[in-house]
PASEBA-1860 file (N, C-alpha, C; in nm, 3 decimals):
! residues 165
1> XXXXXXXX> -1.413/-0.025/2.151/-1.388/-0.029/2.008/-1.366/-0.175/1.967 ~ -1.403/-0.230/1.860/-1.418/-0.357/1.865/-1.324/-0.358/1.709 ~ -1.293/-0.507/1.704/-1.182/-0.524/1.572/-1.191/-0.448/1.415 ~ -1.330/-0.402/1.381/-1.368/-0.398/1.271/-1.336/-0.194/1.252 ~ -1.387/-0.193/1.402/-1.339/-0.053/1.426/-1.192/-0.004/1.416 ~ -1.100/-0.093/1.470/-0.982/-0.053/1.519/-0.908/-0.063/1.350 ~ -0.936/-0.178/1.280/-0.897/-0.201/1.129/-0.888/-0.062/1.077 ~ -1.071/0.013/1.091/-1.103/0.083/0.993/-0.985/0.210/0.998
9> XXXXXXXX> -0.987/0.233/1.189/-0.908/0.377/1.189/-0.813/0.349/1.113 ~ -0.736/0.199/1.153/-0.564/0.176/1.106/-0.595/0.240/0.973 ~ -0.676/0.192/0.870/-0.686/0.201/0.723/-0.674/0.335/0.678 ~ -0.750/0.429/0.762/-0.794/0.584/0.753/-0.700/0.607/0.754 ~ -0.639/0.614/0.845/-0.475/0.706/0.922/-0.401/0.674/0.848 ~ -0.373/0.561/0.817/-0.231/0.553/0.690/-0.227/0.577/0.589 ~ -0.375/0.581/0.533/-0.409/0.658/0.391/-0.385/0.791/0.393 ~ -0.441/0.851/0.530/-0.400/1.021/0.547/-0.275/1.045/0.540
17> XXXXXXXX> -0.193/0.965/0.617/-0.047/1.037/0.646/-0.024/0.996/0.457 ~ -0.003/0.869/0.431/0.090/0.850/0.296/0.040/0.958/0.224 ~ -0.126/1.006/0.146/-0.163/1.109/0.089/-0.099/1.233/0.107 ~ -0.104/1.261/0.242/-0.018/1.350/0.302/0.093/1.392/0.187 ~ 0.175/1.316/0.262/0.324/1.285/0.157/0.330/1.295/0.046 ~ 0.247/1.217/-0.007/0.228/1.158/-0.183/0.231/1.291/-0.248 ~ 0.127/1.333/-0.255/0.036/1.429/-0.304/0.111/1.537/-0.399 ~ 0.220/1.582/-0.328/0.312/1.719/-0.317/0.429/1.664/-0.411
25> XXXXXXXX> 0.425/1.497/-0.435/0.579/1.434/-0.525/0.517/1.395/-0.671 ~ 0.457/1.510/-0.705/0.403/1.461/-0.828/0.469/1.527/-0.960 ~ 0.551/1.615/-0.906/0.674/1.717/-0.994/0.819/1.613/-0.950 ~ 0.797/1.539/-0.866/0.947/1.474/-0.834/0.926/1.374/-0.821 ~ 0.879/1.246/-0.841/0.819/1.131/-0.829/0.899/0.985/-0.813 ~ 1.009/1.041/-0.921/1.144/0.974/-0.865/1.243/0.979/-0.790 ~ 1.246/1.087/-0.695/1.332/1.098/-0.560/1.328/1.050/-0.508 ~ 1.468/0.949/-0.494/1.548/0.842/-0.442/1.570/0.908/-0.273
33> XXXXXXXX> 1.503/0.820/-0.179/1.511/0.872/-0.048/1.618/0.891/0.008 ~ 1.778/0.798/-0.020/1.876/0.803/0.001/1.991/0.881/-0.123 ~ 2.133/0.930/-0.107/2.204/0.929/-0.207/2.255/0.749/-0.263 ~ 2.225/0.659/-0.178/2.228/0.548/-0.265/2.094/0.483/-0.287 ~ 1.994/0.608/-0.321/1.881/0.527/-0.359/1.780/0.488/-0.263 ~ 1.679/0.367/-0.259/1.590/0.350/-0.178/1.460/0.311/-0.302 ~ 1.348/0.352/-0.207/1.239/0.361/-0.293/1.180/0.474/-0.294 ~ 1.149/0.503/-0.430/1.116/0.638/-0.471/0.947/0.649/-0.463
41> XXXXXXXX> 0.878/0.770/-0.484/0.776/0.761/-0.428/0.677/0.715/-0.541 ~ 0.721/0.762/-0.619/0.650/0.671/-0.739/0.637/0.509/-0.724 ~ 0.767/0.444/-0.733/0.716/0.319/-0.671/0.681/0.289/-0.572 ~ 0.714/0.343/-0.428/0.620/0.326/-0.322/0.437/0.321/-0.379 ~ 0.421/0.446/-0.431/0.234/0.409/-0.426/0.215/0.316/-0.537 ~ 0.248/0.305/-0.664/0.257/0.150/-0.730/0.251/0.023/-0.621 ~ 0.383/0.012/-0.547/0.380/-0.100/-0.490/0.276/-0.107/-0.406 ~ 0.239/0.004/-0.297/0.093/0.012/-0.249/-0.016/-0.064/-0.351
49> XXXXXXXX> -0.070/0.010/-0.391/-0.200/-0.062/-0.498/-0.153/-0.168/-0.534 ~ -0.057/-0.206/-0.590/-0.034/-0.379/-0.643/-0.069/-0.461/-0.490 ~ -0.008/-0.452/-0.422/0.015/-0.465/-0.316/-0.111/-0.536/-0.220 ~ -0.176/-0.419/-0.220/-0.320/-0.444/-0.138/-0.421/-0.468/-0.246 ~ -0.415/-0.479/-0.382/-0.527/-0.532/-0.444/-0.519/-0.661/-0.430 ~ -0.345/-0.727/-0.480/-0.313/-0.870/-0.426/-0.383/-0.897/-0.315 ~ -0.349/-0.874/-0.196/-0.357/-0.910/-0.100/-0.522/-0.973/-0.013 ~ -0.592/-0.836/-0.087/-0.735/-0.902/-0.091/-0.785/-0.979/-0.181
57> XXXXXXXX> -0.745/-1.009/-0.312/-0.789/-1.080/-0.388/-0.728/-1.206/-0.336 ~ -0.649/-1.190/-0.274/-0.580/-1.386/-0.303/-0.552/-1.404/-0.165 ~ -0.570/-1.318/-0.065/-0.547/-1.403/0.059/-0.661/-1.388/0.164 ~ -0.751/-1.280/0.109/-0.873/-1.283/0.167/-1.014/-1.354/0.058 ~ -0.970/-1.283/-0.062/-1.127/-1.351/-0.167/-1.072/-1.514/-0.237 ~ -0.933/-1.557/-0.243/-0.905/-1.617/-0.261/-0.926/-1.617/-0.435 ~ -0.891/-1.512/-0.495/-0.902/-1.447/-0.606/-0.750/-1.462/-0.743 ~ -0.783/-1.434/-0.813/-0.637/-1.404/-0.884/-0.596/-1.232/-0.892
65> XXXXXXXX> -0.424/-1.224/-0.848/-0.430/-1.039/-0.834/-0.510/-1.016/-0.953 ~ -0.602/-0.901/-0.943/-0.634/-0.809/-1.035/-0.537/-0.725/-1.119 ~ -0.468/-0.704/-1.061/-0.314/-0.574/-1.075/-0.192/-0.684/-1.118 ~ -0.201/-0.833/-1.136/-0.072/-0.883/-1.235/0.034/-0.817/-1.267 ~ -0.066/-0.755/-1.377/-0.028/-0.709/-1.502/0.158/-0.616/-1.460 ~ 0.086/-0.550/-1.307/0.230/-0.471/-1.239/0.295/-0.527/-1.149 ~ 0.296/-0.646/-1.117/0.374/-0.716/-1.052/0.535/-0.714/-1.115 ~ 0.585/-0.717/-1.228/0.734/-0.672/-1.222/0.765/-0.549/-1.253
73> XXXXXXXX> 0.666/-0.458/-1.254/0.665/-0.255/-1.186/0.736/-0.273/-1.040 ~ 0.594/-0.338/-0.965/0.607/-0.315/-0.819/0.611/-0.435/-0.706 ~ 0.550/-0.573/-0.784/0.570/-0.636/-0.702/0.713/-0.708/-0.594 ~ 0.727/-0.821/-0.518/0.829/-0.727/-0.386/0.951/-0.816/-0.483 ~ 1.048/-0.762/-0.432/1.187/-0.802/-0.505/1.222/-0.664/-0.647 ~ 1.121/-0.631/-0.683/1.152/-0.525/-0.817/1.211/-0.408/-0.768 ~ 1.260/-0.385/-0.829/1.383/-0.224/-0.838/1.328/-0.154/-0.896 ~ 1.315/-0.020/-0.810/1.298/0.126/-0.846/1.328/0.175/-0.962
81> XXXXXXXX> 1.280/0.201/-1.061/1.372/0.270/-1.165/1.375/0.404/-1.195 ~ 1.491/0.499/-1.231/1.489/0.615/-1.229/1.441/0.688/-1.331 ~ 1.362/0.619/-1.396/1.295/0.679/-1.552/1.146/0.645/-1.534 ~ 1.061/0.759/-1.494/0.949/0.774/-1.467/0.820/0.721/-1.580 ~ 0.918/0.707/-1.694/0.836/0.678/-1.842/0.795/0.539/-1.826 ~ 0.898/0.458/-1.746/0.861/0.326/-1.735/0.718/0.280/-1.645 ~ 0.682/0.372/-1.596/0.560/0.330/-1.485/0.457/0.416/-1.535 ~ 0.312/0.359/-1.478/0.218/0.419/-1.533/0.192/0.580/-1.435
89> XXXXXXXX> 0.176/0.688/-1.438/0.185/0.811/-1.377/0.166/0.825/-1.255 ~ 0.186/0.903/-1.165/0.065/0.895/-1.082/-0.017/0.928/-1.075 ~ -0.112/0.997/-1.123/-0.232/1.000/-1.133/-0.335/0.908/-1.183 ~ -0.289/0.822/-1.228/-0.337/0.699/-1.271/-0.284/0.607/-1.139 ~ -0.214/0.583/-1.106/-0.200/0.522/-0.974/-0.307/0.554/-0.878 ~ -0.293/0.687/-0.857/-0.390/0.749/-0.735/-0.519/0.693/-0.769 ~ -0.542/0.681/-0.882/-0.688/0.683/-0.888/-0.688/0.523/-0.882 ~ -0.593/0.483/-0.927/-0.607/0.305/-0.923/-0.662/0.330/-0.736
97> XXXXXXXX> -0.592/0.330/-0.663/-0.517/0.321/-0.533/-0.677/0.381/-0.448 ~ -0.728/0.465/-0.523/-0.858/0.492/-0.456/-0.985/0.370/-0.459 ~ -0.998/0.373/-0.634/-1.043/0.249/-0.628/-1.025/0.078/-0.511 ~ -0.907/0.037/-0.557/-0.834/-0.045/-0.461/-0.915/-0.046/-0.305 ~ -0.879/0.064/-0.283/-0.878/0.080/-0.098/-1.018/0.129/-0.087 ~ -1.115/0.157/-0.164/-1.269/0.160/-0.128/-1.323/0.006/-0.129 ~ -1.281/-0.058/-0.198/-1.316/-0.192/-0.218/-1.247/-0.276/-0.090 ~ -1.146/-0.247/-0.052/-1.111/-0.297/0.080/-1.174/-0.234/0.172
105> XXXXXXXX> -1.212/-0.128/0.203/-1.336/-0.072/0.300/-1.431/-0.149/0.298 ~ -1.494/-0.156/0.156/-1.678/-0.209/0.137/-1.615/-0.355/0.255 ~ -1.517/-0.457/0.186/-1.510/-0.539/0.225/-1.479/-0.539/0.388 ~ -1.431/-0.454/0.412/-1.444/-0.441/0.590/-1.598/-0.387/0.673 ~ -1.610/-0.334/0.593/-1.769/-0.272/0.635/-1.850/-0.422/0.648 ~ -1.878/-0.508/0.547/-1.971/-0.647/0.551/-1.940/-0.710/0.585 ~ -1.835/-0.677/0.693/-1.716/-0.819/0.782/-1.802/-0.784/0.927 ~ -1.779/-0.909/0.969/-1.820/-0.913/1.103/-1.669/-0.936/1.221
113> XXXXXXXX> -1.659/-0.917/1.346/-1.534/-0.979/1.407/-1.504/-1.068/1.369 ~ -1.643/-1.210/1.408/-1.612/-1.309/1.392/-1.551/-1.347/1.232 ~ -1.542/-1.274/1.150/-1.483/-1.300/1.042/-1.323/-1.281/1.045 ~ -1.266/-1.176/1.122/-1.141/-1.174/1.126/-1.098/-1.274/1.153 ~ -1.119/-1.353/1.213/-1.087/-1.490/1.300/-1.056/-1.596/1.194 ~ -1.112/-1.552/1.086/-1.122/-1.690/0.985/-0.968/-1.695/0.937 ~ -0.926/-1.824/0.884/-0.820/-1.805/0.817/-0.778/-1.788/0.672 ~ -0.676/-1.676/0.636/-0.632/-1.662/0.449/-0.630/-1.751/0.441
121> XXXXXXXX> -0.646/-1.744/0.312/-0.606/-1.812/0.200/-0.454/-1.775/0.136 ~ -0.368/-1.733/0.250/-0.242/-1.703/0.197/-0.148/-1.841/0.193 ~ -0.087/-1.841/0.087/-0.004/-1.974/0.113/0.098/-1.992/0.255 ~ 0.089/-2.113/0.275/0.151/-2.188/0.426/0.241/-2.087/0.451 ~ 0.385/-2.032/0.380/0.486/-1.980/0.429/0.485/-1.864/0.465 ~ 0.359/-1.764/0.461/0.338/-1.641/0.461/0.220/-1.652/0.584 ~ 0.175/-1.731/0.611/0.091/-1.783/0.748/0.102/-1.674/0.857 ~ 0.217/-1.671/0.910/0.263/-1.598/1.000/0.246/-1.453/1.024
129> XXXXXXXX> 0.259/-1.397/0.888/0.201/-1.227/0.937/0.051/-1.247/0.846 ~ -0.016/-1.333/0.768/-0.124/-1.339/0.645/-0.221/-1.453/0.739 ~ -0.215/-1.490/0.860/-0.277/-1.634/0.864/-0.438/-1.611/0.918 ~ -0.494/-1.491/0.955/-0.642/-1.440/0.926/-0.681/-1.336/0.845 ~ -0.801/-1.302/0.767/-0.848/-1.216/0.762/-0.818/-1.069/0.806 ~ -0.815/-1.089/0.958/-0.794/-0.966/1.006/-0.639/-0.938/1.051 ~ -0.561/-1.027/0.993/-0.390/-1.021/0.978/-0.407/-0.944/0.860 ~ -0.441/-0.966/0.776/-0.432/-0.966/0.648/-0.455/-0.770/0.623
137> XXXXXXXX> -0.606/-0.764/0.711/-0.672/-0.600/0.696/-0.571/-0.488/0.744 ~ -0.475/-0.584/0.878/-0.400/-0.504/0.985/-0.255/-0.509/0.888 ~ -0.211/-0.572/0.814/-0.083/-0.562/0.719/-0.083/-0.473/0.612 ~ -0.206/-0.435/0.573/-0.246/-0.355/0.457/-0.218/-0.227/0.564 ~ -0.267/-0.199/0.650/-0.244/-0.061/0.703/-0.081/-0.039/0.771 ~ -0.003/-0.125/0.825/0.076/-0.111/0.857/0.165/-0.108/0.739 ~ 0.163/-0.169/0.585/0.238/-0.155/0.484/0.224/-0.023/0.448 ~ 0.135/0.015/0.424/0.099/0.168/0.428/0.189/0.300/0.500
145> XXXXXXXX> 0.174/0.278/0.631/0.295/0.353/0.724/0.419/0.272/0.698 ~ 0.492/0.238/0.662/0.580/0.157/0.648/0.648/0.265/0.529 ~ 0.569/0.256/0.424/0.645/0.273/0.303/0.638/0.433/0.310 ~ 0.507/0.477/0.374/0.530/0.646/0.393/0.642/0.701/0.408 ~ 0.699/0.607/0.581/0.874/0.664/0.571/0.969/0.703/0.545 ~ 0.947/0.629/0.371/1.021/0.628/0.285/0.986/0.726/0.178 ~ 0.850/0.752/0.177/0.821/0.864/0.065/0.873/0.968/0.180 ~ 0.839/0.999/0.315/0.857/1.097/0.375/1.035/1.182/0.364
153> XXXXXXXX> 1.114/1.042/0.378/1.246/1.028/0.325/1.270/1.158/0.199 ~ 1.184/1.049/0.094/1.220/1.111/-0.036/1.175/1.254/-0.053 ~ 1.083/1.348/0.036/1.035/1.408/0.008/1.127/1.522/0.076 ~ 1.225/1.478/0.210/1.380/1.581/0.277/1.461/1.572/0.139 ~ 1.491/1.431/0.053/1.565/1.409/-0.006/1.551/1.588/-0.160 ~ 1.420/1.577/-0.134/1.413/1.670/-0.269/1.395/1.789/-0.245 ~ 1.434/1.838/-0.086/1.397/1.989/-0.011/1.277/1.979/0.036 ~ 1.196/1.914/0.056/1.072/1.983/0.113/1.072/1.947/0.244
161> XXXXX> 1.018/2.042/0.337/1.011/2.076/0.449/0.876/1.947/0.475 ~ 0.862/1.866/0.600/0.783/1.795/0.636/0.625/1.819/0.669 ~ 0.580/1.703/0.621/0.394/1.804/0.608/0.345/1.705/0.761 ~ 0.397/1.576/0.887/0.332/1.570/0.955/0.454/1.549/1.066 ~ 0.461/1.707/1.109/0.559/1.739/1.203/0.497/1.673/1.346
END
């Protein structure tokens, strides 16, 4: 299995499990994973799509985010808020978030190895987990499982029984 392969599964699998999750919090969207809170699943998939549209636009295309506009929704440092009116739905997310992550496919599909190798365009201080291409493909999937946790969290938090036992 070679790098472009191993990316793609990462990408697949974390889209499955978070969907997984997601899917079912669309009557509860603000359930706070903890009683002191956390991130709710609504902003989890916001911060997703902001997240990884950034991420390819400006540290792989060397682009401006596309998704700005939600950077103080979701981008990192912003707080959850418990009033669902403030964010755009999810279903409008989802569909952002599909968009988003096909366009990071196409762009893995016309990559070669030797392209992982190259280095972001992420600024100097972020080098460290952002400093190739294929840092960059492998952070998008691991942010992905990362934040699931936390929808998975929110989703005991609101009674539901677990969907990847």
């Amino acid at each position: 299995m070679n790098g472009i392969a191993v990316l793609k599964a990462s990408l697949d699998q974390s889209w499955m499990w978070l969907m997984a999750l997601l899917v079912d919090m669309k009557d509860a969207p603000t359930t706070f994973p903890t009683p002191q809170g956390g991130n709710h699943p609504l902003w989890v998939l916001g911060h997703l799509v902001h997240s990884e549209a950034s991420m390819v636009a400006e540290f792989i295309q060397g682009k401006q985010d596309p998704l700005a506009k939600w950077a103080p929704l979701f981008g990192g440092g912003s707080t959850p808020a418990t009033d669902a009116s403030k964010y755009p739905s999810m279903d409008v997310l989802l569909a952002e978030f599909e968009k988003v992550r096909a366009g990071t496919l196409r762009l893995l599909e016309t990559s070669t190895d030797a392209d992982l190798d190259k280095p972001s365009k992420a600024p100097d201080h972020l080098k460290g987990l952002f400093g190739t291409v294929g840092q960059v493909l492998a952070m998008i999937g691991l942010h992905c499982t990362f934040h699931a946790g936390q929808v998975a969290d929110a989703r005991r938090a609101a009674g539901r029984k677990p969907v990847l036992a």
